[in-house]
N, C-alpha and C positions, 0 to 999 in steps of 0.2 A: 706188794706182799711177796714171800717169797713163794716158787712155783709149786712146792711142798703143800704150801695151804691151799693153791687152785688145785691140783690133781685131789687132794680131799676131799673138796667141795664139788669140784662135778669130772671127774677123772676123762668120762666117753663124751664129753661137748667140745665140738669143735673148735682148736685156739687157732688152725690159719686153715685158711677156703679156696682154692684156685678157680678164680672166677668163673674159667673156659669150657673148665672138666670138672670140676666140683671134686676133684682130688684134695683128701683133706688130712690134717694132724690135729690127733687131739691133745687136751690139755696133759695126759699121760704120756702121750708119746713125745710131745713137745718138749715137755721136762725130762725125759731118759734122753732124747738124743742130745740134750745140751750139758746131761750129763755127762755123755758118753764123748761130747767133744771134748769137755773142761779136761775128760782125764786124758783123753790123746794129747791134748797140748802142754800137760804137767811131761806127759812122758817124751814129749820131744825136748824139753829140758826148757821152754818156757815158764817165765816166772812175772810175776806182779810186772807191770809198767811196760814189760815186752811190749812189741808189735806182730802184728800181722797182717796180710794184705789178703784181701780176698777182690776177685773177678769171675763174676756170675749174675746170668739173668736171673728175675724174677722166677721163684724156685721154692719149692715146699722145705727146703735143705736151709735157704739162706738165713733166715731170720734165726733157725736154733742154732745154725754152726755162729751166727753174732751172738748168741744167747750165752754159748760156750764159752766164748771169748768172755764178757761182761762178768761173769760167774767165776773166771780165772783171773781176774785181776790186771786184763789185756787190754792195749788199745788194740780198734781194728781199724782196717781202713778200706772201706768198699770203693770199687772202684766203676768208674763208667765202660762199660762194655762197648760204647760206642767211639771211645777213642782209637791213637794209630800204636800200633805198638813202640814207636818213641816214647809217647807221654806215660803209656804203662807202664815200661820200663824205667823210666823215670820217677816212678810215683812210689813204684815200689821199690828201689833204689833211695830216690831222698827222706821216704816214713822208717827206713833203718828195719823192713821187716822181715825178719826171721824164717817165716812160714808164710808160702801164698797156697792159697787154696782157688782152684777156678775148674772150669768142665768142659769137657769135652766137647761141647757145643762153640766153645772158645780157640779153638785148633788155630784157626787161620791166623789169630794176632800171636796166641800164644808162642805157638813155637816160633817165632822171629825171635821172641824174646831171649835178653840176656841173662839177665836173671843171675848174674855170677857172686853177687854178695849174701844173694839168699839161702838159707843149708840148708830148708824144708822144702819142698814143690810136692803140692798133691793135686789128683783130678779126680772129679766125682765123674762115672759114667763113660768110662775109660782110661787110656793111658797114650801117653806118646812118649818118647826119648825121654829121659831125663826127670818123670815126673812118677811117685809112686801113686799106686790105686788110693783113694780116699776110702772110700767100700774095705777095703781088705786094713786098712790101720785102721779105721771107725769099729767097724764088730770085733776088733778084739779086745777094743774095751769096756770096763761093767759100766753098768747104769748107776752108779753110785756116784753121790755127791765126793768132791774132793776134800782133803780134810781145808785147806789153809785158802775157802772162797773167799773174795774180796770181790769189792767193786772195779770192774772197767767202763773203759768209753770209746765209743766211736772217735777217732782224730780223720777231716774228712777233709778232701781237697776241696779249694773254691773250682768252680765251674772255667774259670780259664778265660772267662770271656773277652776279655783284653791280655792277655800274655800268661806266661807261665801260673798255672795252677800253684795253690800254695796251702801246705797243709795247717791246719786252725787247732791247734794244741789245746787245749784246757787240765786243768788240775784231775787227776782221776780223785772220785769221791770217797772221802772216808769214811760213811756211813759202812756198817757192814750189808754186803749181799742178801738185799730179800727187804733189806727195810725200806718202805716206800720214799718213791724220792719226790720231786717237786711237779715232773711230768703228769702223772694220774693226779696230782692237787688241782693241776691244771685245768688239766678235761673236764673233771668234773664242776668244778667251781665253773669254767668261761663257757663249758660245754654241752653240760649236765649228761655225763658220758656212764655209763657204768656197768653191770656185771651183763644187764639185760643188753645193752648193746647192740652193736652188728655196724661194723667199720669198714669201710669198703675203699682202697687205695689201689688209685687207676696208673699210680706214677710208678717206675722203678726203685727198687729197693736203694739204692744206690749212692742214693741224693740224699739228704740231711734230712731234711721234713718227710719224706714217707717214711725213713726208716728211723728216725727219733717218734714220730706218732706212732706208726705200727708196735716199734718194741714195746712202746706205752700203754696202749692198748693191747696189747696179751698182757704183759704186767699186771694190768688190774683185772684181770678176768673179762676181758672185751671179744667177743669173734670176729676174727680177720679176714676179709675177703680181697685175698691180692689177684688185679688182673696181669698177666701173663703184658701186652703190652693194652696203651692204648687206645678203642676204637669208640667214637662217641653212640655210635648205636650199641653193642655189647655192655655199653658202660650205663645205660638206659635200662638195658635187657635184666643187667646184672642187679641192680635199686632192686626192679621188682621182685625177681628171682629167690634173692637171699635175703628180700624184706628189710634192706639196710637202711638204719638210722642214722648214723655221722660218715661222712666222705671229705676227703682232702681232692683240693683240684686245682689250676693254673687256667690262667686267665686264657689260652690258646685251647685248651680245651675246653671253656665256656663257646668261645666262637665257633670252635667244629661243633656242638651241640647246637647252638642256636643257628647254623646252617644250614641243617640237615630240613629235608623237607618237611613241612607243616605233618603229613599221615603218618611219618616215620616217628617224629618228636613225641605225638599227640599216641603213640600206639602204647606207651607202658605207664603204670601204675605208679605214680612216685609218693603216697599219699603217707609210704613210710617213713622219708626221710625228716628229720627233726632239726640236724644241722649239716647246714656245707661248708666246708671250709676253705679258703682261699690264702693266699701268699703266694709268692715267690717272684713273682712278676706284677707291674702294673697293671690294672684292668681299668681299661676304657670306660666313664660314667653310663655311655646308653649300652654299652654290653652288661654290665652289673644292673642296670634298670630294669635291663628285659630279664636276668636272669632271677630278680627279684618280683615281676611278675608274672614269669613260669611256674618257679618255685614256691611264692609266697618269700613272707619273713624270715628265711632258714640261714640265709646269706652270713655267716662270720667270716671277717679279715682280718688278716696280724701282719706285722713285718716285726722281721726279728732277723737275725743268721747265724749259722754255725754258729760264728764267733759267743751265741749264747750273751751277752752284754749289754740287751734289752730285749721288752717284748713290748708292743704296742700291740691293741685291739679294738676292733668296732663290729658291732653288730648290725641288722638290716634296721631298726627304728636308729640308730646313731645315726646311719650312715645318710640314712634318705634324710636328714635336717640338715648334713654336713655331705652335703655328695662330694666324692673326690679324694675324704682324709681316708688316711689307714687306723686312725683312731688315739688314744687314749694310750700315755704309756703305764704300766703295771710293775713293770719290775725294775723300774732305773727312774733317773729324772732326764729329761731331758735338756738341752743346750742348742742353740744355733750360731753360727759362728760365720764371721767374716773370713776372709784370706790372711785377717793380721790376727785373727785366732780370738777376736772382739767377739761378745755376744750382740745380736742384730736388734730390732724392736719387733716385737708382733707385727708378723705380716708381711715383715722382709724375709726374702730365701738367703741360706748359707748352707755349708756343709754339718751336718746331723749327728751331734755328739750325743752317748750317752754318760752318764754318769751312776756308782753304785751297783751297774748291773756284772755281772762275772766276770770274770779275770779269764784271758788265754790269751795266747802267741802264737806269730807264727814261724810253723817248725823251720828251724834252721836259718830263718830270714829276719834278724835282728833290723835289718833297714827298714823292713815292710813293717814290722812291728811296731817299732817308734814311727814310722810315718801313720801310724792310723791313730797316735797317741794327740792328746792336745798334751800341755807344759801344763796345766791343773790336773792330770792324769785321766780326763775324760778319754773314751775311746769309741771311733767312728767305723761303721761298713766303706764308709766312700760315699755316701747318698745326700745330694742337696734335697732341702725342705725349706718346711716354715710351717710356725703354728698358728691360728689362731685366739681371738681374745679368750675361747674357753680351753685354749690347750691343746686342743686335738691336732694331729700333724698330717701335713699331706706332702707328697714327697713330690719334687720338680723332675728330676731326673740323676742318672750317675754323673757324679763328677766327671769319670772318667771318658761320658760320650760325649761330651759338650761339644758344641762346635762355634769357631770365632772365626766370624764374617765380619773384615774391617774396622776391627776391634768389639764389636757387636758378641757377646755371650747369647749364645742359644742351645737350649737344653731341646733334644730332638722328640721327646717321651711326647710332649701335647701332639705331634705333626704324626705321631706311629700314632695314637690311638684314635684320631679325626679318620686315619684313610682306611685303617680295618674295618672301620664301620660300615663304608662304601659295598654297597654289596656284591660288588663285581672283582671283592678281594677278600683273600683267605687269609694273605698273612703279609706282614712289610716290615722292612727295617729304614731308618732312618738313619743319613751317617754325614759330616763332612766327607766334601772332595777336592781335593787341589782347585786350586781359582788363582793367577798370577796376578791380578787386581788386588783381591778381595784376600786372600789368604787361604781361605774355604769357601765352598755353599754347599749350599743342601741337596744331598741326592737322595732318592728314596728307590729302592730296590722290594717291587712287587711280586709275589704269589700270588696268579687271580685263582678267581675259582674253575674257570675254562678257561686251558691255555690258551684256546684258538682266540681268545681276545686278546692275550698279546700283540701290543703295536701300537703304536702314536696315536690313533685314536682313543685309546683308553689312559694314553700316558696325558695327552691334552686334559683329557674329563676330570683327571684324578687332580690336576696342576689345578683346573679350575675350580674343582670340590674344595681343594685347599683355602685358594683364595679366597674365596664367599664367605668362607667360618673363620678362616683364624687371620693374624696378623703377616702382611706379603713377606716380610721377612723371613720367618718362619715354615713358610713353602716351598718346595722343592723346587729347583732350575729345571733338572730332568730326571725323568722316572725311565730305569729298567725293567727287564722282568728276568726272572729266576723261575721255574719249575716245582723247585721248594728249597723254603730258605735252611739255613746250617741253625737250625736250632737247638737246643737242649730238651729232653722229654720234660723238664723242668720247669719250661717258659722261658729260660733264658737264651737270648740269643747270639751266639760267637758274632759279632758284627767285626772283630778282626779277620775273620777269613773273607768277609764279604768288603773288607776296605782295604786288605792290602792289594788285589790287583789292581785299584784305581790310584794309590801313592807310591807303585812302584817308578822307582828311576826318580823319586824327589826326596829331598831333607828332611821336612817333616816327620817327626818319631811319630809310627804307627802307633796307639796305646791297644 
């Protein structure tokens, strides 16, 4: 609805909660500042379909200056605060955006940056060279809606995790501004999400799924509780605190929860929460097991991505008949496909097409774009699967991490979720590595939980933990260890930073 009808409806209820400090905006204030952005960015001579780039943590500012955007007719485009300022530069460089907006808290990447095709730079919370106050252009404009609102959208980078990041374009909506769109159908129908609420989102604004659910949830009158970053005890603290009913999480943060010691887990109230929701990453069957007998029945999973061109789902009674699938698809049909672009038979894995679900591209990158196409117009993330004789899909791994020992295809996803389980490990990547026999094998690169077990005794234990469960193929030759692996607060994990020092000085294209 539009934000007109929620400041009507309860003006002083708060629409975003800062987990840490309980710093809050309410549904009035929400909607004046997003009006107050819409019109700074009409008067910086943005119009319909513009760009902007915004780099900023989790922040009481961020969801209304996207709000602004959305309301003006803007793509935006959040960026990870956690990149180098290459990529930044880069991102905001190849999205063609006009106006970056980011903060003071950002100094050390930003000012590296080039920035020289952009004709706006603001900073919320100070100033450096080159960049004018955000504070001093924000108040001087009215809270008044602008006349000519139309709908925008986020255009978001992928995560990067095999090479250059790449921006995911979709059609901005013709619906007018305010009219409900399919997100809150969503929630409420998969989620039973609504005004009474209380949403709690432990990830960065930054990423597709917090900041597609969040905007969603204030959209329909939902309360927002963003944590600042996050820590699994706070995130415990936080359930009880603001008495939250639906949360979004990753599967790496089920494991730092279910780490934490038995007094620490068992110390808060969770008897409010109704739904959890999970994506982005795979999650392990006995880490979803326990988290379903922590929790109860709350557990909802989807895979879906930016690219918006399906959504599949399952619930905790789906799941526990079907342990393993991501579910049911909803909004597309589904396809599985061979390497000659053949559909396979129930129960064979191939590469995971949708069909009927949204239309986008990617920006700038017509190769990338037809390469994620089939020749029947279906369109893929990159994710091998297979479904079931009732349909349900359960995904094998990324195409793009597979690894070929001796002609041997091996997806590494089953080998990462057997060793997280190990209790003497917090986190792991699985990756081919150069073999002059073989072509590859298996290395698996460790996070324990105490460093001080780093060392061949633990690398032996893990090697043997492997072989007892899964097929010897499939288990690592040798195990290192890392301190903490390059991951995404998202669950994704850059496995290119963690395999290029091991294929330096060989042929083999790094992906």
């Amino acid at each position: 609805m539009h934000p007109s009808e929620l400041v009507s409806k309860f003006p002083e209820k708060p629409a975003l909660t800062i987990a840490e400090t309980g710093e809050s905006l309410n549904f009035r204030e929400w909607d004046e500042f997003s009006m107050r952005a819409s019109q700074l960015f009409r008067s910086l001579g943005l119009r319909r379909g513009d760009h902007i780039a915004i780099l900023m943590e989790n922040d009481l500012s961020f969801l209304p200056i996207c709000f602004g955007a959305k309301r003006s007719g803007l793509y935006f485009t959040a960026i990870s605060y956690r990149l180098q300022e290459e990529e930044v530069d880069y991102i905001v460089s190849d999205c063609e955006a006009k106006l970056f907006i980011t903060t003071i808290n950002q100094q050390p990447v930003v000012e590296k940056l080039n920035l020289g095709n952009c004709e706006n730079k603001l900073m919320i919370g100070g100033t450096i060279p080159g960049f004018e106050s955000w504070e001093t252009a924000f108040s001087a404009q009215p809270a008044e809606r602008i006349e000519d609102e139309s709908n925008g959208m986020q255009m978001l980078y992928s995560s990067g995790t095999t090479g250059r990041p790449k921006g995911i374009l979709r059609p901005l909506p013709e619906e007018d501004f305010g009219v409900e769109d399919d997100a809150p159908n969503l929630f409420s129908a998969l989620y039973n999400v609504s005004e009474e609420s209380i949403y709690l989102t432990p990830a960065p604004l930054y990423h597709s799924a917090p900041l597609t659910f969040t905007m969603g949830m204030v959209a329909m009158g939902t309360g927002c509780v963003i944590m600042k970053q996050f820590d699994p005890e706070v995130a415990l603290a936080s359930i009880e605190k603001y008495s939250v009913t639906h949360s979004q999480w990753v599967p790496t943060m089920f494991v730092r929860m279910l780490k934490l010691d038995e007094p620490i887990r068992s110390k808060y109230k969770l008897d409010s929460l109704e739904c959890a929701i999970h994506a982005a990453a795979p999650c392990p069957i006995p880490v979803k097991e326990q988290m379903i007998d922590w929790w109860g029945p709350v557990i909802n999973e989807y895979y879906a991505g930016t690219e918006g061109n399906g959504f599949v789902a399952i619930n905790s009674e789906q799941w526990l008949s079907h342990k393993g699938s991501v579910g049911l698809p909803l909004t597309a049909q589904l396809h599985i496909v061979d390497e000659e672009g053949n559909e396979v038979a129930v129960g064979e894995s191939g590469t995971v097409y949708f069909e009927g679900g949204g239309e986008f591209e990617y920006f700038n990158d017509k190769e990338k774009t037809n390469d994620s196409r089939h020749a029947k117009g279906w369109s893929t993330l990159g994710d091998i699967g297979y479904v079931d004789e009732e349909g349900y899909l359960y995904l094998t791994d990324r195409k793009s991490f597979m690894i070929i020992s001796g002609g041997v295809n091996i997806y590494p996803q089953e080998t990462e979720n057997l060793i997280v389980t190990h209790p003497r490990v917090m986190d792991v990547a699985v990756f081919g590595v150069p073999n002059e026999e073989f072509g590859e094998e298996v290395k698996a690169v460790v996070q324990p939980v105490n460093w001080d077990d780093a060392g061949v005794e633990l690398a032996n234990e893990l090697i043997d933990f492997c072989r007892d469960n899964i097929s010897h193929i499939k288990c690592p030759k040798s195990v290192d260890f890392e301190k903490e692996l390059p991951r995404h607060p998202t669950g994704k994990l850059y496995k290119r930073i963690l395999k290029d020092k091991y294929w330096q000085g060989h042929q083999t294209k790094i992906l």
